[in-house]
N, C-alpha and C positions, 0 to 999 in steps of 0.2 A: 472375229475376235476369239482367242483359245490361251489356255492356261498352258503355256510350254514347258514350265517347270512349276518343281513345290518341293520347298527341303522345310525339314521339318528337325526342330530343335526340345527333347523331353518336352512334348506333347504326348497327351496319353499314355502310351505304353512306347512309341516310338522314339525312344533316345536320338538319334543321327540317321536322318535318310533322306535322300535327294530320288526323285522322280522323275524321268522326263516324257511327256506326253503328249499323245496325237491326236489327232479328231476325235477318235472314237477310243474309246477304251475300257477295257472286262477286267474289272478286279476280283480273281476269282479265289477259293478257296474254302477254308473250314473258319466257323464261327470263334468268335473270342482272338482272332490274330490280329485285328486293326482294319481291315476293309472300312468302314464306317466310320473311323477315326480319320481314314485320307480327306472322305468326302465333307467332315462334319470341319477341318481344316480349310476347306477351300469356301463353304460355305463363311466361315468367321472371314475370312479373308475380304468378302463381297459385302458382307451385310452388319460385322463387328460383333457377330452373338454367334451361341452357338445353336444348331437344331436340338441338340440334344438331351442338355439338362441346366447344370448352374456351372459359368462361365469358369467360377476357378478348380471344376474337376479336370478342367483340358491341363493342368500342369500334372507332368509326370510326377506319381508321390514319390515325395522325398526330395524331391527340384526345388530350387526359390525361385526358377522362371522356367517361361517358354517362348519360343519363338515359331512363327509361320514365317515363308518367304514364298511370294507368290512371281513369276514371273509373265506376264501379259503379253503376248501378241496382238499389240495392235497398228499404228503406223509402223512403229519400230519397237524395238521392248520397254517396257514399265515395269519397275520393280514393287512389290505391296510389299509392306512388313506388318504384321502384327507382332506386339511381347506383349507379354503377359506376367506381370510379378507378383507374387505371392508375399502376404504379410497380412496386417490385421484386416485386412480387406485387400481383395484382388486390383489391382492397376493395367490400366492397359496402353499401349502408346503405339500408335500408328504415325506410319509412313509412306509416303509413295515418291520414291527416286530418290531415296535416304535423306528426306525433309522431312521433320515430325508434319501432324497435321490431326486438327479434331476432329471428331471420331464425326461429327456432322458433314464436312467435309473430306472425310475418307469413304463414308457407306456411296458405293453407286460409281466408284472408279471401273466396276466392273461387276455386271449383275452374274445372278445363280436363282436357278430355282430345285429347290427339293423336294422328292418323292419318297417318302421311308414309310414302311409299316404302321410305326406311332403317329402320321399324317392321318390315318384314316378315323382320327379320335379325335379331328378336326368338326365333324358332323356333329359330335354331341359335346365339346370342348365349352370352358365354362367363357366367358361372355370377355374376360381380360384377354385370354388368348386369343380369339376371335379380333379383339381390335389389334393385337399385338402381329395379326397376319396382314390385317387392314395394313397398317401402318409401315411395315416392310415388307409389303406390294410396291405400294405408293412410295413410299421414301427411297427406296432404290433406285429409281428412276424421275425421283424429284425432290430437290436440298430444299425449296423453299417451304413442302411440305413438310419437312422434318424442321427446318424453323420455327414456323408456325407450330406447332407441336412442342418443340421444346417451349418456346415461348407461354403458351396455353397451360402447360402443366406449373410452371413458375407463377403463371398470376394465380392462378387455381388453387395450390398451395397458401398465397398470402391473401388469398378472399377468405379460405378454410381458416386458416389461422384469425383473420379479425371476425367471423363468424364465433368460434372459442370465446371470446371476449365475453365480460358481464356485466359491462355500461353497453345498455341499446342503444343509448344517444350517439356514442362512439361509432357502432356499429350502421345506424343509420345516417349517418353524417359522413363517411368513407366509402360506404357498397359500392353507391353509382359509377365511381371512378374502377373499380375495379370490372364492376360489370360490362361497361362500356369497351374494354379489354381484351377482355375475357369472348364476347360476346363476335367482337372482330376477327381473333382469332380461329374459335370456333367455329363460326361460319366458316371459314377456310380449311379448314378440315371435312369438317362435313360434307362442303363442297367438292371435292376432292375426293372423299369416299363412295360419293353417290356418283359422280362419273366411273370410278372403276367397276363401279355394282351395276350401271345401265353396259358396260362393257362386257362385262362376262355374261350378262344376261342375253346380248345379240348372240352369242356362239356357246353359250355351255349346252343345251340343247342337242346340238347338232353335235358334239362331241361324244356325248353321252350315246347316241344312239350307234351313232358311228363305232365306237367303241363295246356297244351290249348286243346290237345286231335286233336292236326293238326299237318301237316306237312309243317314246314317253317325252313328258312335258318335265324340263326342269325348271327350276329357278331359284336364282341365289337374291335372297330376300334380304335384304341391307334395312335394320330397323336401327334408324337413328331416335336419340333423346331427343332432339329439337325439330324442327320446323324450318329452311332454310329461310333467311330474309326473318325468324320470327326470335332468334335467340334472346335477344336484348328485352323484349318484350314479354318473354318466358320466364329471362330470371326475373324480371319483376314482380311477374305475378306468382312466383314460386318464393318470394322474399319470404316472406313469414313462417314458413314449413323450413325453407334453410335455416331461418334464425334457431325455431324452437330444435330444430334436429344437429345443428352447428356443423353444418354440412350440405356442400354443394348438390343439391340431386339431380342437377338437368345438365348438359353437357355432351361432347364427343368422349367423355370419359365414362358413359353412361350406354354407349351405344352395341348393340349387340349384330350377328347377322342368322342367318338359317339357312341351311337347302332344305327345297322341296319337291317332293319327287312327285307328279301326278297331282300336285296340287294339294299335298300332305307333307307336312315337316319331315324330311329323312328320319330323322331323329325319332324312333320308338316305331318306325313303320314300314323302313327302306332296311332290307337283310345286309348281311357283312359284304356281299359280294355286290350290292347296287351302291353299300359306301366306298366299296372300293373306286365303284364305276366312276362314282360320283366324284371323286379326291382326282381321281384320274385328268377326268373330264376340267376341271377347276383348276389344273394344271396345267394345260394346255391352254386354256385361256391367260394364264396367268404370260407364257410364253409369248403369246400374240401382243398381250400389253406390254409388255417390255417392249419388244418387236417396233412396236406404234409409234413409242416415245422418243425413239432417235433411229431408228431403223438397227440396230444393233439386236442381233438376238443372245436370250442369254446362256451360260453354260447350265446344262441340264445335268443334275445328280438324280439318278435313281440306285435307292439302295436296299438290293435283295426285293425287288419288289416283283420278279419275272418269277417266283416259284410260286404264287397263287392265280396267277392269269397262262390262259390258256392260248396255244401258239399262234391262233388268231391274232387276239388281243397283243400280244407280245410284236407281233408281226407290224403291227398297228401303231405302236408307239412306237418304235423304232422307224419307221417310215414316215412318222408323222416329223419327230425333231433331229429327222437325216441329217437337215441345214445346221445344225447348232453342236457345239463340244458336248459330245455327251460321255458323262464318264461314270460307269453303275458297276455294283459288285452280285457276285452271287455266291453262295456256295457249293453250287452244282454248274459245271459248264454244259451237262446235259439240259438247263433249263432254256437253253438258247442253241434251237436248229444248229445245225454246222452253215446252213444257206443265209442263217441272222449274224453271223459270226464274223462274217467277210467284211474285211478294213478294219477292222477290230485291233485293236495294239493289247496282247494278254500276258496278264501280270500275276504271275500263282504268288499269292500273299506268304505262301511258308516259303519259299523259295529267298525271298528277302528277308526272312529271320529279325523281325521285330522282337526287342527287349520285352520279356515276361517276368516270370517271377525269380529268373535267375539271368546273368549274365551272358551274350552270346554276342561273338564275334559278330557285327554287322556290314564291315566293309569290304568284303566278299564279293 
């Protein structure tokens, strides 16, 4: 499976630009022209969000919309659309083969994983992001998980809300019912997250050494709020702390993870270039799960991440997701061998003249 096309409607800075794309492919050039606006496009495409930041800075300013169009190679082609409209709150509507479709039902038509510099602030990232990676691991290669999920967050809300309440009688004469819920769902998350966490635990290891050329003990340490099999049983005994605090405390909403390097939290102890190892290494697993779930690997974005790793390392990743579309930018093409370069489709970013602060011919 490979992205053959991607046209692009005032997204970012790119007013009008059509793409066409091959296996492999080097977005090269100087910073601030769009490189990372291609890939942060193809990622909303796969996953409905963007890497980057908050979803309505992807409309070009000054635009009341945006559009993505994604073309898929797969039996035969499949169209993705994303728009994107601007007003008092951002709107988004999704399509595949120009059928609307919710957005639960659009994430996973076609997976991506990414690799950016801001990935490496995964290690010490606060505990929301961490499940927000959780969850679009999982959910991209499984709806029912993101059901479950939606579903969990909606009862969660209306426990939260009758918790607010200040008749206790009210409040203890409804809980159960929600808890029971809540409790079902949860576990299905949890469950869920803890096979992806015993997954990258058989191979992160072996990727990390593979990739630093040492020998160290990794592990990605999945610290769930609950107990599987014990949820229901947790809120209970948690009732009374919810009441006085009017707020749920135990949950998949509660749930954190950590790497550890040697048997110490990365995090305060593992240097910039063992997080890097590390984000690396948890990337490549991340690809193998995909991989597992239907046999499908997914399209690999790495961006600008080859000017801090050395031509080993670079040699390594690139050999490692041969099998898979991989499409990365750089700003130097000196950062990649001319012998890493081979089968490469190379795209100079000022060559294409992306809309800046002034007007510019782009159909060129």
């Amino acid at each position: 499976m490979k992205i053959s096309k991607l046209s692009l409607t005032n997204f970012r800075n790119w007013e009008e630009r059509s793409f066409d794309l091959s296996e492999k492919v080097l977005i090269y050039g100087p910073n601030a022209r769009g490189k990372t606006n291609v890939l942060e496009a193809i990622y909303l495409s796969a996953t409905s969000r963007s890497f980057k930041g908050k979803d309505k800075e992807m409309v070009k300013n000054g635009q009341e919309f945006a559009r993505v169009n994604t073309e898929i190679a797969k039996d035969g082609p499949v169209e993705v659309e994303v728009l994107l409209k601007t007003g008092e709150r951002l709107e988004k509507e999704f399509k595949i083969q120009g059928r609307k479709r919710p957005a639960i039902d659009f994430v996973g038509e076609f997976s991506a994983i990414i690799f950016s510099p801001d990935d490496i602030n995964l290690v010490s990232a606060a505990p929301d992001q961490k499940r927000r990676y959780l969850s679009y691991t999982v959910g991209q290669k499984d709806r029912q998980y993101l059901y479950d999920l939606l579903n969990y967050k909606k009862i969660l809300r209306q426990r939260n809300e009758l918790l607010k309440k200040y008749d206790l009688g009210t409040i203890r004469s409804e809980i159960d019912v929600w808890d029971v819920s809540l409790a079902q769902y949860g576990e299905n998350i949890t469950k869920k997250r803890r096979e992806l966490a015993d997954f990258i635990n058989e191979r992160i290891t072996n990727y990390y050494n593979q990739l630093s050329g040492e020998e160290r003990v990794v592990e990605f340490k999945y610290l769930p709020s609950i107990k599987l099999g014990e949820m229901l049983s947790q809120l209970k005994d948690g009732r009374e702390k919810d009441i006085r605090d009017r707020n749920t405390n135990q949950g998949p909403h509660r749930d954190d993870w950590e790497l550890r390097l040697d048997y110490l939290p990365a995090e305060g102890y593992a240097s910039r270039g063992e997080e890097r190892t590390l984000i690396l290494a948890l990337k490549l697993c991340e690809r193998d799960y995909f991989a597992s779930r239907d046999g499908i690997l997914p399209i690999v974005l790495l961006d600008d991440v080859f000017s801090e790793l050395d031509e080993s390392r670079r040699r390594y990743l690139i050999e490692s997701f041969k099998d898979s579309q991989i499409i990365l930018t750089t700003t130097d093409l000196d950062h990649l061998d001319e012998s890493l370069r081979e089968g490469f489709q190379l795209i100079n970013i000022d060559t294409l003249q992306p809309t800046l602060d002034f007007q510019l011919p782009i159909n060129q």
